[in-house]
C-alpha angles and dihedrals in degrees: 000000000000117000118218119209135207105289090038099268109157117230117198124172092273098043104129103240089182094218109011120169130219119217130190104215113199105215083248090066097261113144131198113190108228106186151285121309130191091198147008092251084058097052097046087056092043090049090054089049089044098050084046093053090048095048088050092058086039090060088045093065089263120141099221112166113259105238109222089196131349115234124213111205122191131187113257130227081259102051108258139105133248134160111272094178140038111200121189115210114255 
């Protein structure tokens, strides 16, 4: 589903953000950033990978905080930045 932004620009999932960020986002508001992503394709592989990565050290005895949704955050035309994606865990 393509996100639109502020001045109308249209977002798909293989839009280029230039340096997005992925964020993991606990359903009590506590965020963890993940990494850099060029496109929304590419965060939601990383947050798989990511949720994986966090069961396996859930199943070694580990504490990692249990993401409720991944964010994916771009830079706008403005400069700022805003979610552009909203991932839910699988």
């Amino acid at each position: 589903m393509p996100t639109t932004t502020e001045r109308k620009r249209v977002i798909t999932e293989a839009t280029d953000l230039g340096i997005g960020m992925l964020i993991a986002e606990s359903e009590d508001g506590a965020y963890q950033p993940v990494g850099a992503v060029s496109t929304i394709r590419e965060g939601r592989e990383i947050a798989a990978s990511d949720m994986r990565r966090r069961m396996h050290r859930l199943d070694q005895s580990s504490d990692p905080m249990c993401p409720a949704r991944y964010l994916v955050w771009a830079q706008g035309d403005g400069g700022e930045y805003a979610t552009v994606a909203e991932i839910e865990p699988n």
